[in-house]
Steps between C-alpha positions, in 0.01 A plus 500: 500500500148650657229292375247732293294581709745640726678750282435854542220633311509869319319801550194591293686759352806350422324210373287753246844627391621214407253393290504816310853434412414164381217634339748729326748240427280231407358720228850617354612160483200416323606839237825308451398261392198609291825700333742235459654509849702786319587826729482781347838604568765257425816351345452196284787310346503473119751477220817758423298601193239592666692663784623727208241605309318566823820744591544627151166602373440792365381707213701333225454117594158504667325773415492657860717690701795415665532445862690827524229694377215368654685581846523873383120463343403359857692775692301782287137308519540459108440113479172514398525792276823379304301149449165682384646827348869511436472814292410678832712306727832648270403880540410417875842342521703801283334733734665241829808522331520853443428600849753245652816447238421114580748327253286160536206676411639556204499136416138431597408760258702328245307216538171598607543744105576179313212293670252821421636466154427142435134600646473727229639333229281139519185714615499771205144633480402741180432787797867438689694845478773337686806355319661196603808623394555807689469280809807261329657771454470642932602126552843551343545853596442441877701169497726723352504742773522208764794341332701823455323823593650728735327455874535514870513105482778301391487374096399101571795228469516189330381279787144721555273289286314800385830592307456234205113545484519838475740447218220303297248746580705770363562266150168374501343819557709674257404264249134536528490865504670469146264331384180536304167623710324099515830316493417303211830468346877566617569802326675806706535826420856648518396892519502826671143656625274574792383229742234484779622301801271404780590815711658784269635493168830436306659606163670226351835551289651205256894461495677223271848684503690175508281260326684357227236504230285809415150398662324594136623156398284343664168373456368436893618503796321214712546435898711177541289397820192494329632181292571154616822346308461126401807249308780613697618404862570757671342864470803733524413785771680744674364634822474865545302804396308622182246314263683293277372545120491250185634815236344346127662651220313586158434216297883427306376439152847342445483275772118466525440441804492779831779481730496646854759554790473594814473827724408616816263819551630694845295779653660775669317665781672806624219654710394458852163376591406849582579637178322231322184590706533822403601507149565430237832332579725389197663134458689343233424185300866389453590183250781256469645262324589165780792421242657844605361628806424234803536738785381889539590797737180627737589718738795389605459166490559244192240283448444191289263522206260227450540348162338171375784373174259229411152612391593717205689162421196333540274726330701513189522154453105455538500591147429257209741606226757426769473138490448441161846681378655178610276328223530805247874518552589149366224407269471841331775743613417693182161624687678548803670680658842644464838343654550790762625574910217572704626717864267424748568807663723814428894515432652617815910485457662334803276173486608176290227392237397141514357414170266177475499329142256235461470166292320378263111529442570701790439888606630705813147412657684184621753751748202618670545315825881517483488896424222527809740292727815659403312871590415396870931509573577866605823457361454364213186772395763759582776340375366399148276633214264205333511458113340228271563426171172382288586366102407265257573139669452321141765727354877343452673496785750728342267719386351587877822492628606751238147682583580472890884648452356771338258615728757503769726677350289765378332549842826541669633724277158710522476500890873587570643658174837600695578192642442647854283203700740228592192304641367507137812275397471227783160389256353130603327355221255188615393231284205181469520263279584648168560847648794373708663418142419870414697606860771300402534663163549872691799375729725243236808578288371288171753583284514315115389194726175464452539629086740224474205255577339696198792488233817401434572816306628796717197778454686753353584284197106384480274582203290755717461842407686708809140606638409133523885445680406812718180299620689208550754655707224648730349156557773288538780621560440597874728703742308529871298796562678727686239581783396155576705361850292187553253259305337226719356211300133356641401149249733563241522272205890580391531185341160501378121341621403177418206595449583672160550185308390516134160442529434790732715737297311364138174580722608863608609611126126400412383720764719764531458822231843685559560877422460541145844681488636291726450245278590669167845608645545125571416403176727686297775437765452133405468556132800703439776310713603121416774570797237432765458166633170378674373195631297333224194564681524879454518490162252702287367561855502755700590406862304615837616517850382147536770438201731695678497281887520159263757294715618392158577876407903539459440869534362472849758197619774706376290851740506229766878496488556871562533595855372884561794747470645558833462733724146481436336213747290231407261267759241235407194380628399135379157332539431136502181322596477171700726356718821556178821539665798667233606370262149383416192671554299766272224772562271334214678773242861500557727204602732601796830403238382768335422780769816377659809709415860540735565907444216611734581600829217326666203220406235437697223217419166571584205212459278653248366466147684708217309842610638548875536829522214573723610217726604651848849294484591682137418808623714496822749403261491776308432730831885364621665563165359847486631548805878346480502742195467818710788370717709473212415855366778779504465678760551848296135639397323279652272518838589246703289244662354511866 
């Protein structure tokens, strides 16, 4: 090595260069690090999440747009203007759009129409002119045009990512153009008339040709999205397009309360962009029922319609008469309401009811989660129509099954008069508790059995007038409804609950006030027969339901006997809390010896307190027996299963 002194030296000039460029690099080294030693183009490595909402932002989620359109706003020199003045940046853009038959611009004016309509709708002034919800309603209609308009571009596929957000900018649009000017509530309009949109006008036409109700029984129609469901687990939604709707019917003075159901508003853009500009171009406001219509023809494509099952559910069931039937029903069924089927969505023939009975001090609130659950299976929504049976829980258990029989049969025999819907006669009645005693009573062959508990003397040589025998007959003297195929059995007390020992069932006659004819029909039935024998404790009484599930009641031992008439199918679902193995064990109500009986077809146990029927386990349960009872179905009439 040269010794220092020795080693070449540079020239002036070079030498000034060089300390220019270290100058120049001294001083940017000192910038990075008076910025964080960060450069200001970069990749830094964070979480997934953030990965994704970095690469899926856009109008919707963040409030800005997506990648997609800020590469188009960036192409055009619109960044700045979209940011500060959206209103502008969407005619500037119709105007691109027009000139070149870009298909993609058609989604950045999709989005850059919704974000100008959020602008407007959280910044309303007392001077705007504007209306939010004409830009809405240019969201939906040019996502509409991107998704299936007519172009020199392809339609996009499933795998462009612009696909599925264009979807929710068409529903979400839609929705908010509905609405009211400020948004302050979730009412739509369902009508015909003239609308501005942010480049041209429309004239809107309303279609309900195969809605199943006429819309003038209903109250409101409220967007679905604009409410967040709480109490259930899963929120049942079905990807695709159109705003779904919460449809509230008219206050039902006999039921008291407002039910709603679901639909699904669809608009129908026929137009091309440059007929909008021009206009007026016409569109329809089509809506459906999810319950009948899940797919739609545009074009010539068929394409899914977004539908959301579980709001309406929801929204219904956010009302306070609702939970106090249960309390109503029992204590004072005189006050409430009557014994009666309530379809949770129209008769259509070619799909099996399932009808839900439930048990004591109970109401069909408690098949909310199973209902929801039971609704996200395809097959089973279009395989099966929902019923529920609400009565008076503190009634006789003869009395409701009576009540229950009736209904049945008169619904039936109202919905299919000829006889014609073979799916209508594969019935599966599903009981808790109490209710599955009520099932039971649809689908067994009772003969003078359970009368011969009652008397020793045949009935037709009794004391009773022949209305009083007619009665009889209808209440005891069973033969298996016709319709019903299957009952399934969910914490049923056939051989009585141990927890209606005497001083619980002393306690509910002081608390209960049963039907005043009810209990006058009782009375003289008592007074005028010295055939009838009843346990001493009925005497001079008249019994409850909580008489009625006594384990010491020969009435209900000798029930427990009966196997259902065949070929009707029976399975059973048993709870039992703790660590219980059969033949021990009980679900704090009912003893397993007494849920326990050999004619079912299947048992399952499931680790739960008396009231399982929202537990996941009890409704898979019922999930696999809906579904083994399609297989068995004749294959005549019926649609058959994908």
């Amino acid at each position: 090595m040269m010794p220092p002194s020795d080693m070449p030296r540079p020239k002036a000039g070079t030498r000034a260069k060089n300390d220019f460029w270290w100058a120049t690099l001294t001083l940017a080294g000192w910038g990075l690090l008076l910025t964080g030693c960060q450069a200001p183009v970069g990749a830094d490595r964070v979480s997934p999440r953030q990965v994704y909402e970095q690469v899926e932002a856009n109008a919707l989620g963040a409030g800005r747009p997506s990648a997609d359109t800020v590469s188009l706003l960036h192409r055009y020199d619109l960044d700045a203007l979209a940011a500060a003045q959206p209103v502008a940046a969407v005619r500037r853009l119709h105007e691109k759009a027009l000139a070149t038959g870009d298909r993609d611009l058609l989604f950045a004016l999709a989005e850059v129409s919704y974000l100008a309509g959020e602008k407007l709708r959280r910044n309303v002034k007392p001077w705007e002119t504007l209306d939010a919800r004409d830009y809405y309603l240019g969201a939906a209609v040019y996502a509409g045009l991107f998704l299936f308009g007519e172009g020199r571009d392809a339609r996009p596929d499933a795998f462009d990512r612009r696909f599925r957000f264009a979807c929710d900018l068409y529903n979400y649009g839609l929705g908010w153009a509905l609405g009211d000017r400020d948004g302050t509530n979730a009412i739509v309009q369902l009508a015909g008339g003239h609308r501005r949109l942010p480049v041209g006008e429309i004239e809107l036409r309303f279609s309900s040709p195969s809605f199943p109700w006429p819309v003038e029984q209903f109250e409101n129609f409220l967007v679905a999205d604009q409410f967040r469901v709480r109490g259930v687990s899963v929120r049942n939604r079905s990807a695709g397009v159109g705003t779904p709707l919460i449809a509230v019917r008219k206050l039902d003075l006999d039921l008291r309360f407002r039910g709603a159901v679901p639909a699904t508003v669809f608009l129908r853009v026929t137009d091309s962009l440059a007929r909008l500009a021009a206009g007026p171009a016409t569109a329809t406001l089509e809506l459906y029922c999810p319950f009948d219509e899940t797919h739609i023809r545009v074009g010539a494509a068929t394409v899914p319609l977004e539908t959301d099952l579980t709001a309406p559910t929801a929204y219904t069931l956010n009302q306070s008469f609702i939970w106090q039937l249960e309390r109503l029903q029992f204590f004072s069924p005189g006050q409430g309401l009557r014994s009666q089927l309530l379809l949770s969505q129209p008769y259509r023939p070619g799909r099996v009811p399932v009808v839900f009975v439930h048990g004591t001090f109970s109401s069909p609130v408690w098949w909310a989660e199973m209902v929801n659950t039971l609704n996200a299976d395809p097959i089973l929504r279009e395989r099966y129509q929902i019923w529920q049976f609400l009565y008076r829980s503190s009634n006789p258990l003869m009395v409701s099954a009576a009540e229950l029989r009736a209904e049945l049969t008169a619904t039936v025999q109202r919905l299919d008069p000829d006889g014609k819907d073979a799916a209508l006669r594969q019935m599966v009645v599903i009981g808790h508790s109490q209710g599955g005693l009520l099932a039971k009573l649809t689908a067994t062959d009772t003969g003078d059995q359970l009368w011969r508990v009652l008397s020793d003397t045949p009935l037709a040589d009794t004391s009773f007038t022949e209305a009083q025998r007619e009665l009889i007959r209808h209440s005891i003297f069973l033969k298996p409804l016709p319709f019903v195929g299957r009952v399934v059995f969910i914490s049923t007390p056939h051989r009585g609950s141990y927890m209606a020992g005497d001083f619980v069932r002393n306690l509910v006659r002081k608390f209960v006030s049963l039907p005043e004819a009810l209990v006058k029909q009782s009375s003289d039935f008592l007074k005028q027969s010295k055939e009838v024998k009843l346990p001493a404790s009925f005497r001079g009484k008249m019994p409850t339901s909580v008489d009625g599930m006594s384990p010491k009641s020969p009435f209900l031992l000798k029930l427990a006997e009966l196997p259902v008439a065949p070929p009707i199918k029976a399975n059973s679902i048993i709870a039992i809390k703790g660590a219980d193995q059969p033949p021990g064990g009980s679900d704090g109500v009912v003893k397993y010896s007494s849920a326990h009986v050999d004619y079912v077809e299947s048992e399952l146990l499931v680790g739960s307190g008396h009231s399982c029927q929202d537990k996941p386990a009890t409704i898979e349960e019922v999930r696999r027996i809906l579904h083994e009872h399609l297989k068995a179905l004749p294959p005549v009439g019926f649609p058959q299963t994908r």
